[in-house]
C-alpha positions as CSV (number, residue, x, y, z in Angstrom):
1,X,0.0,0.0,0.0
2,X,1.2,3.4,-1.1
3,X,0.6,6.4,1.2
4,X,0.6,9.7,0.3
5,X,1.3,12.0,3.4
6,X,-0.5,14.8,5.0
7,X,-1.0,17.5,2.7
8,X,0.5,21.1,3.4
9,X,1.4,23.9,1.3
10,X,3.8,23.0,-1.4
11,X,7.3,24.9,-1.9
12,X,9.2,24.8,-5.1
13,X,12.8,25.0,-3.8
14,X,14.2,25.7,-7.6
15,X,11.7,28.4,-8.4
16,X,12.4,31.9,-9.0
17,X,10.8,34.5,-7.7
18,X,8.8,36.7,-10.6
19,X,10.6,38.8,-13.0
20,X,9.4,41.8,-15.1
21,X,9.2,41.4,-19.0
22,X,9.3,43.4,-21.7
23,X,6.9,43.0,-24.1
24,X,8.7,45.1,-26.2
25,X,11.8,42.4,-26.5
26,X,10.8,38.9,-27.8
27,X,12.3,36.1,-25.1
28,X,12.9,38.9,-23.3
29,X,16.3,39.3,-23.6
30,X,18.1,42.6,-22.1
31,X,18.5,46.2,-24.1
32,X,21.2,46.5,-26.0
33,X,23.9,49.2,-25.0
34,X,23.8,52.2,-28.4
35,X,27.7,52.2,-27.8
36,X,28.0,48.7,-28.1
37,X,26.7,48.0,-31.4
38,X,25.3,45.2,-32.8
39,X,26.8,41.9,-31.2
40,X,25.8,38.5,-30.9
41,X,25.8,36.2,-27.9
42,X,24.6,32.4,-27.7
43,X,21.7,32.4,-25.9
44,X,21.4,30.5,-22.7
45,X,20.2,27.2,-22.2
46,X,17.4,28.0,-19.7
47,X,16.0,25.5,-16.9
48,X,12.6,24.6,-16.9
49,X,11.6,23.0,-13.6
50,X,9.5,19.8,-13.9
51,X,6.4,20.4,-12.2
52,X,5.6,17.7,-10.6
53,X,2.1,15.8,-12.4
54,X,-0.4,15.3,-9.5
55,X,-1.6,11.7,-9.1
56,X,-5.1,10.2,-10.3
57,X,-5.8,9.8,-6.5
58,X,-5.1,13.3,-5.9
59,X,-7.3,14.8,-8.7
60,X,-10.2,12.2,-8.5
61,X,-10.0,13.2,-4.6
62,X,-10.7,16.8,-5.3
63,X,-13.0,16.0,-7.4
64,X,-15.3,14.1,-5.4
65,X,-14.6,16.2,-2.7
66,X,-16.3,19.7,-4.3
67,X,-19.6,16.9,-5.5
68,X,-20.2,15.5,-1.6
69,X,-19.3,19.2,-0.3
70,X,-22.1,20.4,-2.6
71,X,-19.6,22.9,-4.7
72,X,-19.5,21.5,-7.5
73,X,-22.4,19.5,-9.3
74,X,-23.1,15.9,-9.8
75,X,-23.0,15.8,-13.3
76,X,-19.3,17.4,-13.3
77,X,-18.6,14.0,-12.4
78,X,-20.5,12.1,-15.2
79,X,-17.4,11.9,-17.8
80,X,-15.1,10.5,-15.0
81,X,-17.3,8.0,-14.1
82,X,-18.0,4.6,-15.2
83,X,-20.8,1.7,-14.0
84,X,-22.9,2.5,-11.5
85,X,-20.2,5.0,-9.4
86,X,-22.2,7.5,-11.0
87,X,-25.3,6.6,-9.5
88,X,-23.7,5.9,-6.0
89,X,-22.1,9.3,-6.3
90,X,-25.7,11.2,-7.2
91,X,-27.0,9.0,-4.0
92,X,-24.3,10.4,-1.6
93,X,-24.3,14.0,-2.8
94,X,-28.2,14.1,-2.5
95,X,-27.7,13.4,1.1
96,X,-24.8,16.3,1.1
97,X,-22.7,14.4,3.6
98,X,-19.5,16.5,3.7
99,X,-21.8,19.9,3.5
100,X,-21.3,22.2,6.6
101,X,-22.0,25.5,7.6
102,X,-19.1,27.7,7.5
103,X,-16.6,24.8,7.6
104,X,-14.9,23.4,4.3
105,X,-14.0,19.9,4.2
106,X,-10.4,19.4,3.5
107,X,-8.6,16.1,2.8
108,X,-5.8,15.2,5.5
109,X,-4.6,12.2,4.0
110,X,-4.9,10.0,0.7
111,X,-3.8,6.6,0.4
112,X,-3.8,4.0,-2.3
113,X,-2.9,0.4,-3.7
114,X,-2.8,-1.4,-7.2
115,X,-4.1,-4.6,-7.1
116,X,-4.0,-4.9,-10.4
117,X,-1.7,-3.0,-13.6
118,X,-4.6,-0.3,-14.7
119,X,-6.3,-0.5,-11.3
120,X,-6.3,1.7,-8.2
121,X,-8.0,1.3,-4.4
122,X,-7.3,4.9,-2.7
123,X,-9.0,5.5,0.6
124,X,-8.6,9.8,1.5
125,X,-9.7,10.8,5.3
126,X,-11.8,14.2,5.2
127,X,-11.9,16.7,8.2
128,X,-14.4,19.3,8.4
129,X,-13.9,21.0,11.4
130,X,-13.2,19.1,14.2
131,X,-14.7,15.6,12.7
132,X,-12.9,13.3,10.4
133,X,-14.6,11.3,7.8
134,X,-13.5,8.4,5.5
135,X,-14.4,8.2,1.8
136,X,-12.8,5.2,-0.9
137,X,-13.1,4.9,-4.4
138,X,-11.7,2.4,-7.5
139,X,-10.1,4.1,-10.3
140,X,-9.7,2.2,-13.5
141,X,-7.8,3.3,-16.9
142,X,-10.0,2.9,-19.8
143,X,-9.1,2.0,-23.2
144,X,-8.5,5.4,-24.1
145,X,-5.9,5.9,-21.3
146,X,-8.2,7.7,-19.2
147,X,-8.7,7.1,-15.4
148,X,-12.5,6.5,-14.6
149,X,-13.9,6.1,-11.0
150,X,-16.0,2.9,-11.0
151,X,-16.9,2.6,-7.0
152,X,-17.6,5.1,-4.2
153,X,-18.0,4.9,-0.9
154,X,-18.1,7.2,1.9
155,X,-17.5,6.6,5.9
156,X,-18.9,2.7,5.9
157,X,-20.6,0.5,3.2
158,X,-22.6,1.0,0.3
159,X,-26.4,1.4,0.5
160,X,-27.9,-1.1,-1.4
161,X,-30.9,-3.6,-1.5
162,X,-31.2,-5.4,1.4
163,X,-30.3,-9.1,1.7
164,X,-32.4,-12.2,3.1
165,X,-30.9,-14.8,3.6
């Protein structure tokens, strides 16, 4: 099982702080000196910073996040869904579990497993306030290379029909 850790505000140690540009100057490169004349430099190589790419987890908790808090709408969801997640997801944001008064739910932690090559179990814990809540949800990559949440659940197990046995 992977674990992703607390979140807290990310610092980019190799970023710059901002510069000004000149329009005026394509690539921005400085004014030349009149006394100077016309002279040519190399230019120089300049280093891009790989951002980091956030993880399926990470977006697909976000997004489910803004549905159950009632931010965003159900059917924001509907292209990154696939089977009947949709329909669990319309069921738990109908009941607006995550929706408080003046307090924003905000994901502490997000962890996940592959049982299978194109197949992710992540589990995020959600505090609003001063109470913590537990969601889950299966992620699957489609044919066209696309992550799709099949399975939601949120703080203990799916409503359903009820069994006799």
């Amino acid at each position: 099982m992977n674990k992703v850790m607390t979140r807290t505000v990310q610092r980019h140690p190799a970023s710059r702080p901002p510069t000004r540009h000149d329009t005026r100057r394509p690539g921005g490169s400085p004014p030349r000196s009149p006394a100077a004349g016309p002279t040519r430099t190399a230019p120089s190589p300049t280093r891009h910073a790989a951002v980091p790419q956030p993880r399926p987890t990470d977006l697909f908790a976000d997004r489910l996040l803004l549905v159950l808090s009632g931010r965003r709408p159900v059917h924001a969801m509907l292209r990154h869904t696939a089977g009947p997640a949709y329909d669990e997801l319309a069921h738990l944001a109908e009941h607006g579990p995550l929706r408080a008064r003046g307090l924003r739910p905000v994901i502490r932690d997000i962890g996940y497993c592959e049982p299978r090559p194109g197949a992710i179990e992540a589990f995020v814990r959600i505090a609003t306030g001063d109470r913590l809540r537990a969601m889950a949800f299966r992620l699957e990559l489609g044919r066209d290379h696309r992550w799709r949440c099949t399975a939601v659940e949120l703080g203990g197990a799916r409503p359903g029909p009820s069994r006799q046995d």
